[in-house]
VEXLUM-212808 format. One record per residue (C-alpha): residue number from 1; residue in one letter; x, y, z. Coordinates in steps of 0.001 Angstrom, whole numbers, plus 500000, padded with zeros to 6 digits. Layout:
N
  nr rest      x      y      z
 NUM    A      X      Y      Z
...
//
This chain:
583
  nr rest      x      y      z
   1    X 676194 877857 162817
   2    X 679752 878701 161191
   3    X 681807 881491 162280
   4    X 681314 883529 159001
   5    X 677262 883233 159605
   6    X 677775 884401 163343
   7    X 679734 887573 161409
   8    X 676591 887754 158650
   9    X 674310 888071 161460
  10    X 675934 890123 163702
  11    X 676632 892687 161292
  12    X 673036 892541 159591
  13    X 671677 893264 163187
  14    X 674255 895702 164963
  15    X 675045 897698 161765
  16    X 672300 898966 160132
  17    X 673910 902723 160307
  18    X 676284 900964 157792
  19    X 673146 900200 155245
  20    X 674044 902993 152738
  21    X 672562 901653 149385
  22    X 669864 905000 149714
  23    X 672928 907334 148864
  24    X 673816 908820 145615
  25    X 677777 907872 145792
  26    X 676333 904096 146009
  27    X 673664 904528 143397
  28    X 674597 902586 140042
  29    X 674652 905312 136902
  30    X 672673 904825 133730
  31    X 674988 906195 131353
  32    X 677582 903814 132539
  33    X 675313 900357 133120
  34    X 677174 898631 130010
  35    X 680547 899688 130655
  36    X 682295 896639 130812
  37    X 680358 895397 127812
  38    X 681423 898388 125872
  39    X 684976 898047 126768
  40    X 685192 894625 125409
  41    X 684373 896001 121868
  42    X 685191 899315 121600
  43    X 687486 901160 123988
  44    X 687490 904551 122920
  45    X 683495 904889 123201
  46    X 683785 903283 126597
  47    X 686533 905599 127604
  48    X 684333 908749 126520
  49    X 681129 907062 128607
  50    X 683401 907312 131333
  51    X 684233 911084 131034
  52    X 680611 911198 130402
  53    X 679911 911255 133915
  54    X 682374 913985 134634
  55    X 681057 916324 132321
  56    X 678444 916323 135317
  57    X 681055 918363 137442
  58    X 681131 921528 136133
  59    X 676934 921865 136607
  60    X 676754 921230 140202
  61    X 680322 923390 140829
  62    X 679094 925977 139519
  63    X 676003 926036 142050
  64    X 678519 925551 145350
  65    X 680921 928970 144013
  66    X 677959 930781 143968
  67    X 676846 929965 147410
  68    X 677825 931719 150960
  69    X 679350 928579 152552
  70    X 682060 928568 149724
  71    X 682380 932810 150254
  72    X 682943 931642 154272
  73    X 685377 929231 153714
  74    X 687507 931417 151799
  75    X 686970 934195 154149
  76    X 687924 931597 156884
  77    X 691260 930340 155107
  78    X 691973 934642 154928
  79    X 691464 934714 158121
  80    X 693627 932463 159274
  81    X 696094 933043 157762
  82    X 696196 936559 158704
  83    X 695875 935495 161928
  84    X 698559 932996 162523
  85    X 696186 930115 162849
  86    X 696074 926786 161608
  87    X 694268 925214 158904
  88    X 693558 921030 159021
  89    X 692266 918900 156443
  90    X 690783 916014 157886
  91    X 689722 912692 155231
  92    X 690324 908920 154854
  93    X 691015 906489 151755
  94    X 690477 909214 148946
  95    X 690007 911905 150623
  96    X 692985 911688 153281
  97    X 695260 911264 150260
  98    X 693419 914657 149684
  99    X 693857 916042 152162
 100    X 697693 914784 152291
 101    X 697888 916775 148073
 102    X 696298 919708 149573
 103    X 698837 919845 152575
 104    X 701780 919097 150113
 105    X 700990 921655 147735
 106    X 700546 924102 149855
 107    X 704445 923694 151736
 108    X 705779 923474 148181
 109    X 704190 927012 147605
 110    X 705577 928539 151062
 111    X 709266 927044 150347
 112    X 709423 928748 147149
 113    X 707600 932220 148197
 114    X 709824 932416 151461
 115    X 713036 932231 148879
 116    X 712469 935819 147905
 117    X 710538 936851 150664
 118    X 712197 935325 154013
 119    X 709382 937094 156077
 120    X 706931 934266 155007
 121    X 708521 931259 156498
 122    X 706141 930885 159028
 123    X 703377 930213 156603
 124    X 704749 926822 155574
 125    X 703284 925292 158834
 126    X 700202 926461 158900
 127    X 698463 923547 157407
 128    X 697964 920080 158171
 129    X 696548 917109 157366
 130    X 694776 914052 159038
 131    X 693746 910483 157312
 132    X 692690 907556 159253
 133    X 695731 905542 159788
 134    X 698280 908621 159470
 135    X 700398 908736 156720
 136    X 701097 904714 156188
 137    X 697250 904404 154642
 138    X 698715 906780 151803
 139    X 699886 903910 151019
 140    X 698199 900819 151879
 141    X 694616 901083 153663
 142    X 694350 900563 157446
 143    X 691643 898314 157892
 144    X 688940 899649 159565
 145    X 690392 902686 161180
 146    X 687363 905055 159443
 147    X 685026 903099 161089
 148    X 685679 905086 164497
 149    X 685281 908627 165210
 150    X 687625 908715 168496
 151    X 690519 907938 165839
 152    X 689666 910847 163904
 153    X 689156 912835 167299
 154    X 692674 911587 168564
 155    X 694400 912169 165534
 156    X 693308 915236 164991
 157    X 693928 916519 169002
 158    X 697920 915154 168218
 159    X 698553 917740 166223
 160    X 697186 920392 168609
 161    X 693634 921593 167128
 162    X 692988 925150 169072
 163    X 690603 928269 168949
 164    X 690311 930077 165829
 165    X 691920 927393 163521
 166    X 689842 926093 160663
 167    X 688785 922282 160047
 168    X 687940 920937 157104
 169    X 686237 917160 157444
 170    X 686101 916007 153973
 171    X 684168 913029 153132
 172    X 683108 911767 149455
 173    X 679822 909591 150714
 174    X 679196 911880 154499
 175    X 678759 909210 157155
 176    X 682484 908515 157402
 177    X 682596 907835 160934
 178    X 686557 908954 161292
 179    X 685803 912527 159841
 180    X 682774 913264 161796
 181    X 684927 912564 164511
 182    X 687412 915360 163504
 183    X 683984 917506 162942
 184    X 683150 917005 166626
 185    X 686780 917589 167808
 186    X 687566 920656 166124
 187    X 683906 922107 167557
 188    X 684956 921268 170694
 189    X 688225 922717 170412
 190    X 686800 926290 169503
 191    X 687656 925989 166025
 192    X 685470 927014 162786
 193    X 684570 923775 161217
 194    X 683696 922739 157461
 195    X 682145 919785 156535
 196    X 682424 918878 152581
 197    X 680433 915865 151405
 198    X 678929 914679 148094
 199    X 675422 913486 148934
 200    X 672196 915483 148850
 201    X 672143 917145 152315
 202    X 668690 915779 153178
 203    X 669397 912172 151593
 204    X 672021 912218 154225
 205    X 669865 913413 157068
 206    X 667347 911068 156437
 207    X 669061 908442 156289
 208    X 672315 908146 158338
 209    X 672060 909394 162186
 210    X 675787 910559 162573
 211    X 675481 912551 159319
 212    X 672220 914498 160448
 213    X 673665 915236 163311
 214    X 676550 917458 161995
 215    X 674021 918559 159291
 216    X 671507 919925 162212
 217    X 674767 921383 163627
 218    X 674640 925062 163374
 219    X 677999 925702 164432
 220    X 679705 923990 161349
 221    X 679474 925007 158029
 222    X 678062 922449 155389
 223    X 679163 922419 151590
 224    X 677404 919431 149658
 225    X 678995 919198 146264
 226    X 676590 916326 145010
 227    X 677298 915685 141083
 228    X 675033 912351 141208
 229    X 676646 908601 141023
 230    X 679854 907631 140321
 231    X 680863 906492 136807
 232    X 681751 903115 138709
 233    X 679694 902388 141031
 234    X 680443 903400 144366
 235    X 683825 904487 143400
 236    X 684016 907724 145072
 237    X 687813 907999 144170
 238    X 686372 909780 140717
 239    X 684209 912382 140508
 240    X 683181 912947 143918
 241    X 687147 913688 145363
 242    X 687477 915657 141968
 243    X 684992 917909 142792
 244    X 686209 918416 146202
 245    X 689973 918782 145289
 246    X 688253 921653 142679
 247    X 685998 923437 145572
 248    X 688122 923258 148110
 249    X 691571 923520 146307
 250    X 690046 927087 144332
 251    X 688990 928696 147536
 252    X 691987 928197 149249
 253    X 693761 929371 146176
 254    X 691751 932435 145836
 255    X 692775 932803 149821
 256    X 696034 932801 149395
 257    X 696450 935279 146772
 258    X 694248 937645 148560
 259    X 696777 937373 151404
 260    X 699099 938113 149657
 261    X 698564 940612 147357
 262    X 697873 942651 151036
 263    X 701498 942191 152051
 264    X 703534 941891 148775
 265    X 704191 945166 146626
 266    X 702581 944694 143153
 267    X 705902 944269 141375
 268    X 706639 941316 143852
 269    X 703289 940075 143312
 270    X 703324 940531 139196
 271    X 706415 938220 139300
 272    X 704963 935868 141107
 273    X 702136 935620 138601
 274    X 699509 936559 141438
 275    X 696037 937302 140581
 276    X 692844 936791 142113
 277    X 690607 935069 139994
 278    X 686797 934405 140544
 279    X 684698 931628 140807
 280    X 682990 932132 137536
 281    X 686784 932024 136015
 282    X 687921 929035 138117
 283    X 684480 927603 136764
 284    X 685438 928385 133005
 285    X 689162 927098 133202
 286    X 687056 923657 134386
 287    X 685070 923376 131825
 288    X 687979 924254 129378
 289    X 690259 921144 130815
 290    X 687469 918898 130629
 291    X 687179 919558 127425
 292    X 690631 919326 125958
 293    X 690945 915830 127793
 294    X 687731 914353 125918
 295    X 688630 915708 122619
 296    X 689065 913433 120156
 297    X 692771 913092 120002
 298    X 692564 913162 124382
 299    X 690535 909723 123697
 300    X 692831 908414 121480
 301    X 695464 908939 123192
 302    X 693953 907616 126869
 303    X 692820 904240 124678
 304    X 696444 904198 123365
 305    X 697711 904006 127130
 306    X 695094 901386 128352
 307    X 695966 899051 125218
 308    X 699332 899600 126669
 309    X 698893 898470 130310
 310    X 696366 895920 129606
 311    X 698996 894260 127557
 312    X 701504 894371 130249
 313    X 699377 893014 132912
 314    X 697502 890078 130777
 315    X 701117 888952 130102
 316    X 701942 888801 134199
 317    X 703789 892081 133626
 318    X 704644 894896 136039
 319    X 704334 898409 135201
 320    X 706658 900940 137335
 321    X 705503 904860 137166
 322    X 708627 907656 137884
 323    X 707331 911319 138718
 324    X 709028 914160 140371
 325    X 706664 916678 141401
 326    X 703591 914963 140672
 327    X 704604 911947 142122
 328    X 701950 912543 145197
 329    X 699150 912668 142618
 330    X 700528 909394 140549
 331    X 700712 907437 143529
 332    X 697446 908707 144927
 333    X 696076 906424 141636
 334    X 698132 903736 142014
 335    X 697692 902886 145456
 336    X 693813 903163 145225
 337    X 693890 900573 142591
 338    X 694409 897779 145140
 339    X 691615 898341 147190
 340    X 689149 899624 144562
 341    X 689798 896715 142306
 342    X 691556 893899 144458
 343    X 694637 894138 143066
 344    X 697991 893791 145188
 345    X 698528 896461 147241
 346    X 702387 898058 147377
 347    X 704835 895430 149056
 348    X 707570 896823 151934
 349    X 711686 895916 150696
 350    X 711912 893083 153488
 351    X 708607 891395 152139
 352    X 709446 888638 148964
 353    X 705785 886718 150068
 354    X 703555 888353 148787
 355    X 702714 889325 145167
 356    X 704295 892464 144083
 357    X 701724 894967 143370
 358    X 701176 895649 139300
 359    X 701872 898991 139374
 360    X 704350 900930 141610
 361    X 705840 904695 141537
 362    X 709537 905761 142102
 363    X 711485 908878 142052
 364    X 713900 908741 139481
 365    X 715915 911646 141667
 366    X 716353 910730 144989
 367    X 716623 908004 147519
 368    X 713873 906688 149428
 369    X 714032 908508 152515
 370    X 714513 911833 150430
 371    X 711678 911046 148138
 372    X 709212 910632 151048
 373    X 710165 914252 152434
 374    X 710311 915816 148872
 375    X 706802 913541 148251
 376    X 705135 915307 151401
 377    X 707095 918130 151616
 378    X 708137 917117 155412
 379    X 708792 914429 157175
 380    X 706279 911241 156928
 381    X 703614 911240 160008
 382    X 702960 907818 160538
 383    X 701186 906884 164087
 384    X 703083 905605 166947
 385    X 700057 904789 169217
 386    X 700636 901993 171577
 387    X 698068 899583 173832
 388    X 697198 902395 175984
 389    X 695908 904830 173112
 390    X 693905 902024 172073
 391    X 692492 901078 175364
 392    X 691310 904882 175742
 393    X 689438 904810 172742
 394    X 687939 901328 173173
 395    X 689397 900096 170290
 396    X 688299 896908 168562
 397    X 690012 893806 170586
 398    X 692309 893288 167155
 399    X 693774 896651 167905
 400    X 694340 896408 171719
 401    X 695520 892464 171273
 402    X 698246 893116 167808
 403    X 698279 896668 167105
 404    X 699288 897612 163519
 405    X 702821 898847 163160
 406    X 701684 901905 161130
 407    X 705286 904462 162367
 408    X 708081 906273 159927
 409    X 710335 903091 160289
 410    X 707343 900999 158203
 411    X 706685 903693 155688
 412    X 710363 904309 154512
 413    X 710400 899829 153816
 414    X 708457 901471 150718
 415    X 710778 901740 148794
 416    X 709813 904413 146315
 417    X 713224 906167 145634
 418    X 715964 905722 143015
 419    X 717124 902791 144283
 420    X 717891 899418 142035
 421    X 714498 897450 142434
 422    X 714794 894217 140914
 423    X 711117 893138 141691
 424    X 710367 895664 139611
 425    X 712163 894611 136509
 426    X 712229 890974 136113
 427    X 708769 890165 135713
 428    X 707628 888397 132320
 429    X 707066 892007 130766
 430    X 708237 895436 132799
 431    X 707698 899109 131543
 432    X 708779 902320 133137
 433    X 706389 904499 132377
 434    X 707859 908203 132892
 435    X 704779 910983 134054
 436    X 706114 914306 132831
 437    X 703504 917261 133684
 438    X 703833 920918 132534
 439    X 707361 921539 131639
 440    X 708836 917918 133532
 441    X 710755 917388 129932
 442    X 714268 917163 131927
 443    X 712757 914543 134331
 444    X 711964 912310 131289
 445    X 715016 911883 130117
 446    X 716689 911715 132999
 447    X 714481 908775 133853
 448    X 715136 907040 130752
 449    X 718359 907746 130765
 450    X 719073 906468 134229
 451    X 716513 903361 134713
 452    X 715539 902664 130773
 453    X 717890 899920 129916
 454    X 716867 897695 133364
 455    X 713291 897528 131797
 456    X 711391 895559 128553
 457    X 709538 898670 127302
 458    X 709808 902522 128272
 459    X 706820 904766 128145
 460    X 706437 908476 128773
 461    X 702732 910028 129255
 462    X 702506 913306 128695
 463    X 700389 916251 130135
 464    X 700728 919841 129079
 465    X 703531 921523 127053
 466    X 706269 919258 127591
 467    X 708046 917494 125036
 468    X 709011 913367 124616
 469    X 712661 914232 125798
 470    X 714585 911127 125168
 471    X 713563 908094 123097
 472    X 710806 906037 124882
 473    X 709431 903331 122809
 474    X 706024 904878 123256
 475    X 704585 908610 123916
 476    X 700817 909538 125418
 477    X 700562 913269 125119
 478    X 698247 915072 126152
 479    X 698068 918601 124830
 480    X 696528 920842 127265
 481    X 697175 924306 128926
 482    X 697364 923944 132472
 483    X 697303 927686 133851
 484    X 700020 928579 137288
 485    X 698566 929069 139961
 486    X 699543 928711 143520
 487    X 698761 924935 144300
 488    X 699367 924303 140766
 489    X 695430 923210 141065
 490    X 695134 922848 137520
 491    X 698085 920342 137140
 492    X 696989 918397 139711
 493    X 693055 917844 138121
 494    X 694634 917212 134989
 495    X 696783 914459 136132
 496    X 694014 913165 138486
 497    X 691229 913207 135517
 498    X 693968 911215 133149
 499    X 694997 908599 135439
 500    X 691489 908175 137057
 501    X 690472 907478 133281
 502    X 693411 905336 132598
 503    X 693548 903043 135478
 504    X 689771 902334 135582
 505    X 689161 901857 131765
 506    X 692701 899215 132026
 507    X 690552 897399 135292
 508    X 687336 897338 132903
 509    X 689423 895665 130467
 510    X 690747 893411 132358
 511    X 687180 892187 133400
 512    X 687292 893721 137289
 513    X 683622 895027 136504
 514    X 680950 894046 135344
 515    X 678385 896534 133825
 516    X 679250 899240 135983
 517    X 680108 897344 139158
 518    X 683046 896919 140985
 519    X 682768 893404 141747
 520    X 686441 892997 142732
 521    X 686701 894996 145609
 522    X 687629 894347 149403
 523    X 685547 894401 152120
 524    X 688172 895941 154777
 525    X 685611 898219 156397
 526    X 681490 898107 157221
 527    X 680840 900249 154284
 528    X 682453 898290 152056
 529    X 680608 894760 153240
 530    X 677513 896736 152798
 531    X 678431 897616 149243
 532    X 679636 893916 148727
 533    X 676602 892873 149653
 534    X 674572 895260 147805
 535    X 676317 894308 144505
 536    X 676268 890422 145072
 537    X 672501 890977 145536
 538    X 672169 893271 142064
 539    X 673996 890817 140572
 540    X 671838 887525 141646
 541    X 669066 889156 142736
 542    X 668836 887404 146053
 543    X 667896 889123 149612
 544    X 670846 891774 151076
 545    X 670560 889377 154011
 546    X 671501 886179 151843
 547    X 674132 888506 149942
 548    X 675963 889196 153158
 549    X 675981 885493 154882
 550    X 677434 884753 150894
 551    X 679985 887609 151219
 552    X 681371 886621 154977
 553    X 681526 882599 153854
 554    X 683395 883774 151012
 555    X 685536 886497 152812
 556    X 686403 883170 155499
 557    X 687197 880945 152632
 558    X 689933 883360 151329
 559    X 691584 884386 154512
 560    X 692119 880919 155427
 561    X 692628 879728 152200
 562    X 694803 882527 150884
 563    X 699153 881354 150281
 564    X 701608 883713 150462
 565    X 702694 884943 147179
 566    X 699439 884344 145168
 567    X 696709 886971 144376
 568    X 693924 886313 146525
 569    X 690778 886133 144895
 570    X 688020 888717 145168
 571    X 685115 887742 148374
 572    X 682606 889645 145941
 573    X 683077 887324 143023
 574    X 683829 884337 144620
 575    X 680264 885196 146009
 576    X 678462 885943 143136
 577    X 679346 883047 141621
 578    X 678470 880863 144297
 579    X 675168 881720 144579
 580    X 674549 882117 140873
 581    X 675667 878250 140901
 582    X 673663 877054 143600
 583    X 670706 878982 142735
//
């Protein structure tokens, strides 16, 4: 019996809390089942199937405002506030780099406010977030680390977790092992916990154990924002983390300007454009940005843009993305190409091995180091844990044996500054594609005018009121209004729903699914070999069992097979194909 078989086995027999295929996140859509087929002949129809699906938003949102657990988690973010306590948002893959916007966001908020009113400096600390891995999987995923819940529990202790604070354990699918962890910790720490999913509460508790026991849990509040499958299947990066960067994002807004319309006088509060909106409103404004981005002209233009990269990347071309304040949200996009759809994942400055990653952001305005702290609003948190962490929370051998260097030193060898980047620029074909949001028309032409000339085609995509400053060769506008508000929540959605669209509909395109499938995806975690071998046996319609001996032969064949500098190809695939060969 190989090695890989020994792997099939053990994990068909020892992980069966990993079987998730009864869930809603992993269910395939119908309105999406031709995708890829649509795609290949007309783009803009398959582009509007896709925003089909999030048309299915605004529905179930408007169910969770109306309920009490979204009226206690605002009255818990009031609280503490008022109280001095701390508030933690606790995620991993898509929703760490959540919980990393919502953390961001809010500092940026506190460092202007305190400007004119120096009494509210202490609020910029209040919040914090955790993802599995720290900081460094913001970039590039930690393999495995949401697998345990004693990482989430550790993590989440380090940054001191106390009485009267308020968690909030997001997770798109609810079984992620790492955020039930922070569940548990912040329980046990006396704090008031929230636990945000996208599955139908008693899907989950029939059929995951570690979800049904938080469910039964009456200490910790439950919000389940279920809007039904994902456009792509599984792909929880869409509509599910949309709908919780809208539910939880509006009641901490609507927190915030409570708290401070109590200590501000009303002339202070009228400049800073305060006022309290309801759910019903924040529920309107939804539906009214949804709409202007699947308008007609919206579709054009997002079909314009994919045209645009799939070109770029079917000639071996690189595309390089420069944002200033948005740069958070453009990255968040970029980097969850690579594990979504197999692509390359972002390369550190002292690596020339391995193949540079097709899309990569930069800020046209500082230097690395400086863009990290203006990107997060503080200094990067990456993990410094050594043997003996791991040893006290039984870590995987792996972990104890070669621990993953995963510390401030490894994140800054990103190089995502203003510095020359000649990886970047002397591919076959190279665009810098400037994202200008709201009224970012200064940042596009200072981008162009700084970096245009080192690339083969300039871009600028567009998103609100600001203008094509400058001369790109090509302009994606978007014309929507995108209301203020104090964690600019309506900016961020916007660019989230745009890019979301863009990237997936250019990875359709460029044949990474089939029907509605992500076939090229990487099985770094036990969810994701269950989905692999879920989709290998859609796909063939052989046993899950014969699917996941397939997948682990396949996922041996590329690790020892894989040389440095060359893409490796997708375990999935390479699967599928196999057995569709053999029979």
């Amino acid at each position: 019996m190989s090695d890989a078989v020994k792997r099939a086995e053990e994990f068909l027999s020892r992980e069966k809390e990993f079987r998730l295929g009864e869930l809603l996140t992993e269910a395939f859509h119908p309105k999406t089942k031709t995708l890829s087929q649509t795609a290949g002949m007309d783009l803009p129809a398959a582009i509007r199937c896709l925003q089909s699906v999030d048309d299915e938003i605004p529905p179930a949102m408007e169910k969770v405002l109306r309920q009490d657990s979204f009226g206690r988690l605002v009255d818990a973010f009031g609280e503490a506030m008022s109280k001095g306590k701390k508030i933690f948002f606790t995620g991993c893959g898509s929703t760490g780099r959540l919980s990393i916007l919502l953390e961001a966001a809010w500092r940026r908020f506190w460092r202007e406010i305190k400007k004119t009113s120096p009494e509210m400096n202490v609020m910029e600390n209040r919040v914090f977030s955790v993802m599995a891995g720290g900081d460094f999987a913001l970039i590039k995923a930690v393999e495995g680390y949401e697998d345990f819940p004693d990482f989430g529990r550790y993590q989440l202790r380090e940054l001191g977790v106390g009485p009267g604070d308020v968690v909030v354990a997001i997770t798109e699918g609810g079984e992620t092992p790492f955020v039930i962890g922070t569940a548990w910790e912040g329980l046990d720490a006396g704090a008031k916990v929230f636990f945000v999913y996208n599955n139908p509460t008693e899907l989950l508790r029939r059929h995951v154990k570690r979800s049904r026991e938080v469910i039964e849990e009456p200490r910790i509040t439950k919000l389940d924002l279920t809007t039904g499958p994902m456009a792509i299947t599984g792909s929880t990066r869409m509509q599910a983390t949309t709908a919780e960067l809208f539910i939880v994002g509006s009641a901490l807004e609507i927190a915030m300007v409570r708290f401070l319309q109590q200590r501000l006088s009303p002339s202070d509060a009228n400049k800073l454009k305060l006022r309290e909106n309801r759910p019903d409103e924040y529920h309107r404004r939804l539906c009214d940005l949804l709409g202007r981005l699947s308008s007609d002209e919206a579709v054009d233009m997002l079909a314009a843009a994919t045209a645009y990269e799939e070109d770029i990347y079917r000639r071996q071309g690189l595309v390089t993305y420069f944002a200033d304040e948005f740069l958070l949200d453009v990255l968040t996009d970029t980097t969850e190409r690579s594990p979504t759809f197999m692509l390359p994942a972002f390369r550190k400055q002292d690596d020339n091995l391995s193949p540079r990653s097709w899309a990569f952001v930069k800020d046209p305005l500082r230097p690395t180091q400086d863009a990290w702290r203006e990107l997060l609003q503080r200094e990067p948190r990456g993990l410094q844990w050594g043997l003996d962490v791991y040893e006290r929370m039984n870590a995987p051998d792996n972990l104890k044996f070669q621990p993953p260097r995963l510390d401030n030193a490894e994140i800054h060898k990103f190089m995502i500054g203003c510095e020359p980047d000649p990886s970047r620029t002397d591919a076959t074909d190279s665009a810098l594609v400037v994202v200008g949001i709201g009224n970012e028309d200064k940042l596009i032409s200072t981008a162009l005018d700084k970096f245009g000339s080192q690339y083969k085609k300039t871009a600028a995509l567009i998103i609100g009121p600001a203008d094509a400053a400058g001369t790109p060769d090509e302009t994606f506008r978007f014309i929507c209004t995108l209301a203020d508000s104090p964690l600019r929540l309506w900016h961020h959605l916007a660019v989230k729903l745009v890019l979301n669209t863009l990237s997936t509909a250019t990875m359709v395109r460029m044949d990474r699914v089939i029907g509605n499938a992500m076939v090229w995806l990487s099985p770094s975690n036990k969810k994701l070999i269950d989905r692999g071998s879920r989709l290998i046996a859609q796909q063939t319609g052989c046993s899950y069992e014969r699917a996941c001996i397939a997948l682990h032969e396949a996922l041996e064949e590329v690790t020892s097979g894989q040389k440095q500098g060359k893409e490796a190809p997708s375990p999935v695939a390479l699967a599928i194909e196999r057995i569709q060969n053999t029979g």
